[in-house]
C-alpha positions as CSV (number, residue, x, y, z in Angstrom):
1,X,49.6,151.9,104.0
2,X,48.7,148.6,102.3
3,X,44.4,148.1,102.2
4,X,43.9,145.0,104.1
5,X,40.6,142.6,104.1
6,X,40.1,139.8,106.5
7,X,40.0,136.7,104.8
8,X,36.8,135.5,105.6
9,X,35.6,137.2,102.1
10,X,38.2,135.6,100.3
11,X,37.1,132.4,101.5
12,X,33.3,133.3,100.6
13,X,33.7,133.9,97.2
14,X,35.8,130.7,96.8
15,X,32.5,128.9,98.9
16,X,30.5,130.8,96.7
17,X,31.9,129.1,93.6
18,X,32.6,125.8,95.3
19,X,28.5,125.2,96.0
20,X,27.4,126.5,92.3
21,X,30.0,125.3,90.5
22,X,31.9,122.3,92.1
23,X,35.3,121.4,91.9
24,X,35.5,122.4,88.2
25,X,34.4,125.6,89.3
26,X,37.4,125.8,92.0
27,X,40.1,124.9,89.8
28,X,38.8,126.9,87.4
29,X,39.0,129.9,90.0
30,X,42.6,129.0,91.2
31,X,43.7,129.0,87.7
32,X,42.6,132.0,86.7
33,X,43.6,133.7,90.4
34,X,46.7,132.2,89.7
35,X,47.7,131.4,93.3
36,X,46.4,128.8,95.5
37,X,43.0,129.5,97.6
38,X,44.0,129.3,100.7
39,X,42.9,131.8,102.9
40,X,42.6,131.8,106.8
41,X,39.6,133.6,108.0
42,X,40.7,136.4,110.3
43,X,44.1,136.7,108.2
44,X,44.5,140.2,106.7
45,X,45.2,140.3,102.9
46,X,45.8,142.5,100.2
47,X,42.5,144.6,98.9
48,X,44.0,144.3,95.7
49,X,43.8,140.2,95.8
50,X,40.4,140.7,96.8
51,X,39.6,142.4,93.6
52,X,41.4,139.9,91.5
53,X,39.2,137.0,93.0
54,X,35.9,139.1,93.0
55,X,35.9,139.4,89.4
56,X,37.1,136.0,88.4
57,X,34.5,134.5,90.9
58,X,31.6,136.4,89.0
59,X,33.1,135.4,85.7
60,X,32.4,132.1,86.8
61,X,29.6,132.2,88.7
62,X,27.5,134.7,86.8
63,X,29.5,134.6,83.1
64,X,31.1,137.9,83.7
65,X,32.2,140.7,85.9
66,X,29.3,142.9,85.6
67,X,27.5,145.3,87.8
68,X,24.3,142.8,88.6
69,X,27.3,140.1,89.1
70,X,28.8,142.3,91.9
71,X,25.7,143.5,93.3
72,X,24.4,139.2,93.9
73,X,27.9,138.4,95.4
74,X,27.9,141.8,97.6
75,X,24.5,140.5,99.2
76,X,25.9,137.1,99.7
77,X,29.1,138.6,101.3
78,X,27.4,140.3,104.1
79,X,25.6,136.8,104.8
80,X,29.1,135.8,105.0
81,X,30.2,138.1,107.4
82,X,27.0,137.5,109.7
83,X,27.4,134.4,110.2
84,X,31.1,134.8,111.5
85,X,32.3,134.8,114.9
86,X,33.6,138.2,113.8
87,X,30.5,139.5,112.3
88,X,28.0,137.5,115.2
89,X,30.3,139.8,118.1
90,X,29.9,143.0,116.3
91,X,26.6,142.9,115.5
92,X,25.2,141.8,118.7
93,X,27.1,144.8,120.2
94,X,26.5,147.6,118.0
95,X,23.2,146.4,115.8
96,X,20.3,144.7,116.4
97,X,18.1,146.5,113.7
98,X,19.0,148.0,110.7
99,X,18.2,151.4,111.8
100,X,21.3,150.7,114.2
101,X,23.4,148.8,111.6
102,X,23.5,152.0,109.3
103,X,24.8,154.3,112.2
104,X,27.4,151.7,113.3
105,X,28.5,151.3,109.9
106,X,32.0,152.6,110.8
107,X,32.7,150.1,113.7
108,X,31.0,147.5,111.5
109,X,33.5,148.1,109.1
110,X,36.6,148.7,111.3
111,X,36.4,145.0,112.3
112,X,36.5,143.8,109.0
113,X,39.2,146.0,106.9
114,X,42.1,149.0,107.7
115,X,40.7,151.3,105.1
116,X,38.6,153.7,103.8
117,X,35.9,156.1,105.4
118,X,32.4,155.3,106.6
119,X,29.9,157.7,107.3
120,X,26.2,157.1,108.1
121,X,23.6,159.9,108.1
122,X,20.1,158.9,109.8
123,X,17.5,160.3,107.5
124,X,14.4,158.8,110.0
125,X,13.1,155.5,110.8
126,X,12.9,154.4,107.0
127,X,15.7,155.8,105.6
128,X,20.1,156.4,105.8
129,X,22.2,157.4,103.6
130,X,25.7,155.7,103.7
131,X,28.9,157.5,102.5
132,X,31.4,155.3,101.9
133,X,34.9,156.7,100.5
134,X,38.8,155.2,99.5
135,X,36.9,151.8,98.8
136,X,38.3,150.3,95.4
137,X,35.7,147.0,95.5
138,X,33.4,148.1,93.0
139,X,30.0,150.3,94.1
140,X,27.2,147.5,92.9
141,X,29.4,145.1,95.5
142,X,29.0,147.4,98.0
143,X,25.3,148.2,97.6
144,X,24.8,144.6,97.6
145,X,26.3,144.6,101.2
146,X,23.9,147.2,102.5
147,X,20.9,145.0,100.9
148,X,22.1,141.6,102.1
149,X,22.4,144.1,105.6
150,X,18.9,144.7,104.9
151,X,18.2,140.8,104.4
152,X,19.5,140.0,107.3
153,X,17.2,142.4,109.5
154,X,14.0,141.6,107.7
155,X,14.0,144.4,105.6
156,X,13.8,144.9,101.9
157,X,15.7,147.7,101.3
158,X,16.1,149.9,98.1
159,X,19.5,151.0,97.4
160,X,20.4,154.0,95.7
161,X,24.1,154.8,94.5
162,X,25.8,157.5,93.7
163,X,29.3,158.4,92.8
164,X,31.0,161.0,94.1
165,X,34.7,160.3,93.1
166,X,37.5,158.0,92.3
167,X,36.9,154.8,94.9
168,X,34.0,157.3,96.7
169,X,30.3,156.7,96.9
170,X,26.8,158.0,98.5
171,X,24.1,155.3,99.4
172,X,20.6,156.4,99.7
173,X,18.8,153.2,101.8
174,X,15.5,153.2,102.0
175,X,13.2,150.0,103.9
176,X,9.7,149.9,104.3
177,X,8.8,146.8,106.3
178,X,10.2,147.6,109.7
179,X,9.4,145.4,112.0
180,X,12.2,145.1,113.9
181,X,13.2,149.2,114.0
């Protein structure tokens, strides 16, 4: 089965670039993509593509493809994803706080892609830990998820990664200021 990604990330990193770099910075992105940017929002597309954009949009954006690149555009992507209609419905039915974000993790997710494994372990009011597995996008990416999640719920969280495989990974989360549970 082919990993699929709604479009609304594509379209994220091309905003991304778009509002740092300008135009230049968007043909500079469709060239090096080598396809036109046209994505549709709740359109499924190739993982793979994904990838392909991810790195060229933190080439440009940051000067390479490195881990601190991924990590910025995987807290910006979440942003992304809470302000869709997508992203507004399933948060306000399975998260108001981060505490419940972390359990629902798996339904999060499920709205947004057809792959991979979520698990989410509460470790008490401060602290999850987040397995995620079959997920090529690189692990900074999708720590910077879980912190722009954080962000999102008032919460400066510290991420911990760890990898346990090939395209598999262990999260340790841990927030402090908790005002909202």
């Amino acid at each position: 089965m082919e990993k699929l990604l709604k479009g609304m990330f594509f379209k994220e990193l091309l905003d991304q670039v778009k509002e740092t770099r300008g135009n230049p910075g968007v043909k500079a992105l469709e060239r090096n993509y080598g396809a036109p940017l046209e994505f549709s929002a709740f359109k499924d597309y190739p993982v793979e593509n994904h990838l392909k954009l991810l790195k060229q949009a933190a080439v440009i954006l940051y000067g390479q493809a490195d881990p601190d690149s991924y990590l910025k555009i995987g807290i910006l992507s979440f942003q992304t994803f809470s302000q869709s209609l997508i992203g507004k419905t399933l948060l306000t039915l399975y998260a108001n706080n981060l505490r419940k974000a972390a359990s629902a993790i798996s339904k999060l997710w499920e709205g947004i892609s057809n792959f991979g494994v979520r698990e989410a372990y509460d470790l008490g009011r401060h602290r999850a830990k987040i397995t995620i597995k079959k997920d090529p996008r690189p692990p900074e990416y999708l720590a910077g998820v879980l912190m722009g999640a954080a962000q999102h719920f008032g919460e400066t969280a510290k991420v911990e990664t760890r990898v346990l495989g090939v395209d598999d990974y262990e999260f340790m989360i841990d927030w402090q200021n908790n005002p909202k549970g």
